[in-house]
C-alpha positions as CSV (number, residue, x, y, z in Angstrom):
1,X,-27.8,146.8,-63.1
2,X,-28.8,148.7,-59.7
3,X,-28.8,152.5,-59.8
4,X,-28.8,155.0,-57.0
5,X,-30.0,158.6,-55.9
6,X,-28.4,160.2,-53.1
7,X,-29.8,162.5,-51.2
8,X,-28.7,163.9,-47.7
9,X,-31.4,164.2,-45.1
10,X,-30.9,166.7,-42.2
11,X,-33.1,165.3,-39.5
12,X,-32.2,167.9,-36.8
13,X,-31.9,171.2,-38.0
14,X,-34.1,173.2,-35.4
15,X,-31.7,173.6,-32.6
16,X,-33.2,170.6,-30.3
17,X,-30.7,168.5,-28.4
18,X,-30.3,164.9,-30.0
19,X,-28.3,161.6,-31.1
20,X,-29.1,161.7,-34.6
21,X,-28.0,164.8,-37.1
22,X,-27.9,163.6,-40.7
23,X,-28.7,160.4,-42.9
24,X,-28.3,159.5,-46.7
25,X,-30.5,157.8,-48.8
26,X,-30.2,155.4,-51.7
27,X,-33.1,154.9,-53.9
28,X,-32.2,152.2,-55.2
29,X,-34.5,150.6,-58.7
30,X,-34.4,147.2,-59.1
31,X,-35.0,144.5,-61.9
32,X,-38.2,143.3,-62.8
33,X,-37.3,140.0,-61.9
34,X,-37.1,141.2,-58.1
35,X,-40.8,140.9,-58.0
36,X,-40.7,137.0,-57.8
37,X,-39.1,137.2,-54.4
38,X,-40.8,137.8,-51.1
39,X,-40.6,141.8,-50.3
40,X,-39.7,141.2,-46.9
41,X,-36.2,139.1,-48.2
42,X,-35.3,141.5,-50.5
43,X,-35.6,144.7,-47.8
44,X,-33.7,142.6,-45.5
45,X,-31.2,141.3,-48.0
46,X,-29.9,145.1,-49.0
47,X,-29.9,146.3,-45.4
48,X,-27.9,143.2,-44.2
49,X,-25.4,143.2,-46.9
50,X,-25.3,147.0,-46.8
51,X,-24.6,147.1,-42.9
52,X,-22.2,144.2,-43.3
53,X,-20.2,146.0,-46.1
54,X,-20.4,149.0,-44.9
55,X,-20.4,149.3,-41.4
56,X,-23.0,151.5,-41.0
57,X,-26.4,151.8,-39.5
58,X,-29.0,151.7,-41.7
59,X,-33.3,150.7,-42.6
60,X,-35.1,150.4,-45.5
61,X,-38.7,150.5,-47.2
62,X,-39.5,148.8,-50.2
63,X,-42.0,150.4,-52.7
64,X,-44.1,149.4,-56.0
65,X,-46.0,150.6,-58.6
66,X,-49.7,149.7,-58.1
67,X,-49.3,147.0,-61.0
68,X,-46.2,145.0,-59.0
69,X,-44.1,145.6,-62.0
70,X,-41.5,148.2,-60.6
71,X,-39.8,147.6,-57.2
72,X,-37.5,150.1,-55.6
73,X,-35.6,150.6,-52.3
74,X,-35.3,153.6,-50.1
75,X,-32.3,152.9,-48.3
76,X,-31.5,155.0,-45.4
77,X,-28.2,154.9,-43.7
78,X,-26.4,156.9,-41.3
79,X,-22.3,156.3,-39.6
80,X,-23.9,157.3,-36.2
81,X,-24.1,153.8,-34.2
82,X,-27.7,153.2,-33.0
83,X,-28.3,153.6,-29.3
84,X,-28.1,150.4,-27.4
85,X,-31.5,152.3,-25.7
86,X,-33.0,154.5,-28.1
87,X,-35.4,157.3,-26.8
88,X,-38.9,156.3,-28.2
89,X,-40.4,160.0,-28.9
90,X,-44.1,160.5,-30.5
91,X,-45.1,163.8,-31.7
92,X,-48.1,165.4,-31.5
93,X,-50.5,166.7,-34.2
94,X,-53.4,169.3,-34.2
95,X,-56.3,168.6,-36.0
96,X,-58.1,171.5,-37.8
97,X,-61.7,172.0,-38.7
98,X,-63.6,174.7,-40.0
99,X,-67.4,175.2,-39.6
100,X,-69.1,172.4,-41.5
101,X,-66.2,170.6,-39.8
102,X,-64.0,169.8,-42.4
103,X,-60.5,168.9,-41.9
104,X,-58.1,171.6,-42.5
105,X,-54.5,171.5,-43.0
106,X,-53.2,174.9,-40.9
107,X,-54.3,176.4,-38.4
108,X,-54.0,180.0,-40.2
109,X,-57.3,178.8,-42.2
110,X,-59.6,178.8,-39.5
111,X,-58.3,181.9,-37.7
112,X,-60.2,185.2,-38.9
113,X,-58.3,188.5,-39.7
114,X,-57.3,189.2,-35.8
115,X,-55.9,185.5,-35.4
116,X,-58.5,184.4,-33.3
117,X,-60.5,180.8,-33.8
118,X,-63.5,181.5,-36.0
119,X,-67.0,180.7,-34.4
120,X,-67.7,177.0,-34.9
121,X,-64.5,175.9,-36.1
122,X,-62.5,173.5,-33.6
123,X,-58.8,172.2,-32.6
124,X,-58.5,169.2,-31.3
């Protein structure tokens, strides 16, 4: 027996313009016996049949447990159509690094009191 967890993803809730404003997901276990098929035919058998049943748009990722013993599917699906030309878009990061120039996660932990960049510490 397959179960599911929904969950509803809101991908665009800061006010940008865009094509894309909600998903769902299924995580979706599956039988111990799945692990005797190739991972790239299972993924692709649930997102075929899904889309096929369905109608919908959707992806997925397949995931393990480090042994191989538990497989599971993240199934994401939307009723938006994809575009026919979708808008390839890659964000940028800052890296952060204090004084011995280890990697930090925020910027607010290598600004001192005022908010200005500590001596030796770096953005790139």
């Amino acid at each position: 027996m397959i179960h599911a967890i929904i969950h509803t993803i809101t991908l665009n809730t800061s006010g940008t313009a865009g094509k894309c404003i909600e998903g769902r997901e299924f995580i979706i276990a599956l039988p111990e016996s799945f692990v005797e098929y190739k991972a790239d035919d299972v993924v692709r058998l649930f997102t075929d049949s899904f889309h096929k049943r369905y109608d919908v748009e959707c992806s997925a990722a397949l995931h393990h447990n480090k042994k191989m013993t538990n497989y599971h599917i993240h199934l994401v699906f939307s009723e938006w159509k994809m575009l026919e030309y979708p808008e390839v878009k890659i964000a940028t990061r800052n890296m952060f690094y204090d004084e011995q120039g280890k990697h930090r996660r925020t910027k607010k932990e290598i600004l001192d009191e005022q908010g200005n960049l500590r001596a030796g510490c770096s953005i790139i």
